[in-house]
Steps between C-alpha positions, in 0.01 A plus 500: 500500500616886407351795515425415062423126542328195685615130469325228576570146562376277212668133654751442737671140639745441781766201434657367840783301404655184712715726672329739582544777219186690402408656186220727401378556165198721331316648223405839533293773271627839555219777427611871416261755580280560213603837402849347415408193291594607155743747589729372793418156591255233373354183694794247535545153688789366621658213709721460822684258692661603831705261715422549875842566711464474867835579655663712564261708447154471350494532115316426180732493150422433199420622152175602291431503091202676354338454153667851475783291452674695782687262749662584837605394866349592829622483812262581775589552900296759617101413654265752566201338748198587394257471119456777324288537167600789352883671484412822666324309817839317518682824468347688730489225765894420454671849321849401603452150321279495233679703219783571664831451315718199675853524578722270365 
């Protein structure tokens, strides 16, 4: 979710390996706002797969692919508690985390 787009969850699967290693994978649609279709962004799907790492610290990695044919890796450590539907609710509620630039 941004401030220009939703995403929603189309399928997702967990795979628990033997020892122990955990994988997630989906298939998402990601919606621009209307008033951008055309012009900025159009309707696109794409796929994940994230490997969960719990030590040392909590951690999902992985990589995406879209029918955009873009590609790239993710790395997420942060959690914010909480469900939020729109951007600006989760802004407003967390406006040191949500949008905030990281440091490296």
């Amino acid at each position: 979710m941004t401030e220009e787009t939703e995403s929603f969850l189309l399928a997702s699967s967990f795979d628990i390996k033997d020892d122990g290693t955990t994988y997630v994978y989906g298939v998402y649609q990601s919606d621009p706002d209307i008033h951008l279709r055309g012009k900025v962004s159009e309707i696109h799907y794409g796929s994940f797969k994230y490997k969960v790492v719990v030590a040392p610290i909590m951690e999902l990695i992985g990589h995406y692919w879209t029918d955009r044919n873009t590609t790239g890796s993710i790395v997420m450590r942060d959690r914010v508690l909480g469900y939020f539907d729109s951007y600006e609710l989760a802004r407003t509620r967390h406006p040191d985390e949500i949008g905030a630039p990281r440091p490296k």
